[in-house]
KOLGU-62331 format. One line per field, with one value per residue (C-alpha): residue in three letters; x, y, z; residue number from 1. Coordinates in Angstrom, 2 decimals, padded with zeros to 5 digits. Layout:
REM residues N
code [ALA	...]
u [X	...]
v [Y	...]
w [Z	...]
pos [NUM	...]
This chain:
REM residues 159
code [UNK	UNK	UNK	UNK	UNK	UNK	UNK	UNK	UNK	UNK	UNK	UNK	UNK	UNK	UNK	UNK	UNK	UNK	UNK	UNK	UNK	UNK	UNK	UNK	UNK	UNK	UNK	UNK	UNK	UNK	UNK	UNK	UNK	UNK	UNK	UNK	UNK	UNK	UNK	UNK	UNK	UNK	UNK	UNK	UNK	UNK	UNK	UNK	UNK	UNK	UNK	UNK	UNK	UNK	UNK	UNK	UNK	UNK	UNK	UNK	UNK	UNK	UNK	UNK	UNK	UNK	UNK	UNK	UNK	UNK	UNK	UNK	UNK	UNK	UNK	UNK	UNK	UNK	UNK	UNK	UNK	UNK	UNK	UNK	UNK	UNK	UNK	UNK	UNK	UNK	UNK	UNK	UNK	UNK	UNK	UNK	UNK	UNK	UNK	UNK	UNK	UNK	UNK	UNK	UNK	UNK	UNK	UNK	UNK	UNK	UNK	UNK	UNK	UNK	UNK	UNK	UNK	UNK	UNK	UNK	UNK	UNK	UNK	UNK	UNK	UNK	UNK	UNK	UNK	UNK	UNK	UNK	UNK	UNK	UNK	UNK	UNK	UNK	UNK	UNK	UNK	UNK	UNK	UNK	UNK	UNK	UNK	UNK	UNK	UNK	UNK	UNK	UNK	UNK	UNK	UNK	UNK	UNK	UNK]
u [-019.24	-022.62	-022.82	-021.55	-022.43	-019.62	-016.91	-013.46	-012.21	-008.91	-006.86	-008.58	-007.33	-003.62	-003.47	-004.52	-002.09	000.36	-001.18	-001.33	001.85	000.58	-001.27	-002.06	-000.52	-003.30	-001.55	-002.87	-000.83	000.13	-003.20	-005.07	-005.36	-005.47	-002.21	-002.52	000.33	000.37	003.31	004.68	005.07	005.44	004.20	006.65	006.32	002.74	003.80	003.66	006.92	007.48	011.00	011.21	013.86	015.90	014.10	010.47	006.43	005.80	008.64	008.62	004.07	005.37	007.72	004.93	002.43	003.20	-000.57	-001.63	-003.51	-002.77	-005.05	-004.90	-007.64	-008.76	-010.76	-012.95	-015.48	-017.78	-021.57	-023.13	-027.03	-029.72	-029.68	-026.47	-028.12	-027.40	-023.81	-021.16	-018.12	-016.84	-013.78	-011.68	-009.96	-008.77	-007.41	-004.96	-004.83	-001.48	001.80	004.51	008.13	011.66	014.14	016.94	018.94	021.32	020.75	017.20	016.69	018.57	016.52	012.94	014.58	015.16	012.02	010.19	012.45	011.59	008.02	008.29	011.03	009.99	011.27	013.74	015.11	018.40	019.73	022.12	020.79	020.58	023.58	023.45	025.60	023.12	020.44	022.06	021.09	017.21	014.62	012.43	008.81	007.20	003.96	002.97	-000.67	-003.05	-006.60	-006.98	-010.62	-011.76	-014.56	-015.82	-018.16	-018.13	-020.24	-021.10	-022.00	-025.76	-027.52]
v [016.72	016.03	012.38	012.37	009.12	008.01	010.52	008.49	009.21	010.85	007.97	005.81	008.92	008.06	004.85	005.23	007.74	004.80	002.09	003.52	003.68	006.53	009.44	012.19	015.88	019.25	022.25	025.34	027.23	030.72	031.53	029.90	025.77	022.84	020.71	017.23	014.72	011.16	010.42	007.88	008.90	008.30	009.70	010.85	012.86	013.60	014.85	013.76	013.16	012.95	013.32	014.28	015.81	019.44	021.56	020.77	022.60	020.89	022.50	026.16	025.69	024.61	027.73	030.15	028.83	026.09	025.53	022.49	019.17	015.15	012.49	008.79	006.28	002.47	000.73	-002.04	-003.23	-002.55	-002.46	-003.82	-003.95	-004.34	-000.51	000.97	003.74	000.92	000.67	002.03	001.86	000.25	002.85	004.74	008.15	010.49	014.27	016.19	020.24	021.84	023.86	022.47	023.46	021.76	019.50	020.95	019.59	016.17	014.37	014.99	014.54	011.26	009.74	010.43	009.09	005.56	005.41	005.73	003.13	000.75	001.40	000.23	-002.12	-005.38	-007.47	-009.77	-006.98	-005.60	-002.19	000.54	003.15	006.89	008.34	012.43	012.97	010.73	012.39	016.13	014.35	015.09	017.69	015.89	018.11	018.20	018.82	020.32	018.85	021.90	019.43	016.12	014.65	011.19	009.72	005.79	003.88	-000.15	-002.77	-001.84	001.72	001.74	003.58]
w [005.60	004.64	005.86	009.28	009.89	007.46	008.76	009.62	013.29	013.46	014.48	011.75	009.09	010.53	009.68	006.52	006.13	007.56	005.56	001.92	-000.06	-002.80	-002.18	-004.32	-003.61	-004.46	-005.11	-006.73	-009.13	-009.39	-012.28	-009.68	-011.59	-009.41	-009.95	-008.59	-008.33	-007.36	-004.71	-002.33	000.79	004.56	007.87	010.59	013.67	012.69	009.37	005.58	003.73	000.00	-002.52	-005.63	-008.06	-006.94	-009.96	-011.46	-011.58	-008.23	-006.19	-008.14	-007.26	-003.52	-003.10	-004.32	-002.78	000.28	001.56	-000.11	000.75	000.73	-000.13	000.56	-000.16	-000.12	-002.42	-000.15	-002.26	-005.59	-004.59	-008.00	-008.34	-010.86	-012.33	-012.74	-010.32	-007.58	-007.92	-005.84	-003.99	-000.20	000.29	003.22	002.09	004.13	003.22	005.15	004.86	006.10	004.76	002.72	003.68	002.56	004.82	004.33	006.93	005.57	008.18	009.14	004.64	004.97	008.09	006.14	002.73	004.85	006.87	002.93	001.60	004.17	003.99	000.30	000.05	000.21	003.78	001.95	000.09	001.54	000.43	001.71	003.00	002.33	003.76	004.10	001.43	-000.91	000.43	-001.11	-004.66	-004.15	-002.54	000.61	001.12	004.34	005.22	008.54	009.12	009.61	009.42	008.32	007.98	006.25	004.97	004.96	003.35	004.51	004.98	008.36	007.79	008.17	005.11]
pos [1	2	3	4	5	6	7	8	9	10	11	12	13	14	15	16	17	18	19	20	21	22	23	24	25	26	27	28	29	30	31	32	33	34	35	36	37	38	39	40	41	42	43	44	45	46	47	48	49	50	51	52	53	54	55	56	57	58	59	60	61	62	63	64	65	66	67	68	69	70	71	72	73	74	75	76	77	78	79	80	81	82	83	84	85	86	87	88	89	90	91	92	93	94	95	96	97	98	99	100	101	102	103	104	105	106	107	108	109	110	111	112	113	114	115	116	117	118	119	120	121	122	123	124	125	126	127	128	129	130	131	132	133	134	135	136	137	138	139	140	141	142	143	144	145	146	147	148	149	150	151	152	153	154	155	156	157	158	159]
């Protein structure tokens, strides 16, 4: 990183990973393209979980190639000035580099499915929740967290 002095500690990249409710998947196709894809997601067990459909470019780009990376950011702020050359941006992001695999186990499919929902449902909202069976009906992606590094730029970082 170039500016240390605005490098996010670890922990700090976790709970932005914890706090954000999209993030945006890299891959890298088969000819070699970057394929991005924006996702909701949630963190267990120090790893990154997403769903998504049983068939589509994103899982047949997974199986041939699983290493991929994860980014999450926050928008804090718009610096404005005088010139155009003065403006800028108050912002936390954080990228994690690791190895996609599939849950295949019911169960284990089923208890990441609810731990997502209830990161997004709203408190007064009731709903059932994923039973294994239910949780057959989709593909769950994990990611195995190889490096994860993050960036800030706030009102307290000194220029």
């Amino acid at each position: 990183m170039r500016r240390d002095d605005r490098a996010l500690p670890r922990e700090d990249c976790w709970q932005l990973l914890n706090e954000t409710n999209v993030g945006r998947l890299g891959l890298c196709t088969p000819d070699g393209s970057p394929y991005i894809v924006p996702l909701n997601h949630v963190v267990c067990e120090n790893k990154i979980f997403f769903h998504c459909a049983r068939s589509g470019r994103k899982l047949d780009i997974i199986r041939q190639n699983p290493q991929v990376c994860y980014e999450v950011d926050s928008l804090l702020g718009i610096i404005t000035g005088i010139k155009a050359c003065n403006f800028g941006a108050y912002y936390r992001s954080a990228i994690a580099f690791g190895e996609a695999y599939e849950v295949i186990n019911p169960e284990e499919k089923a208890a990441v499915l609810n731990k997502l929902t209830a990161k997004n449902a709203s408190s007064c909202q009731s709903y059932l929740p994923v039973t294994p069976e239910d949780a057959t009906m989709v593909t769950v992606i994990g990611i195995k967290i190889k490096a994860l590094t993050g960036k800030s730029h706030s009102r307290c970082t000194p220029e």
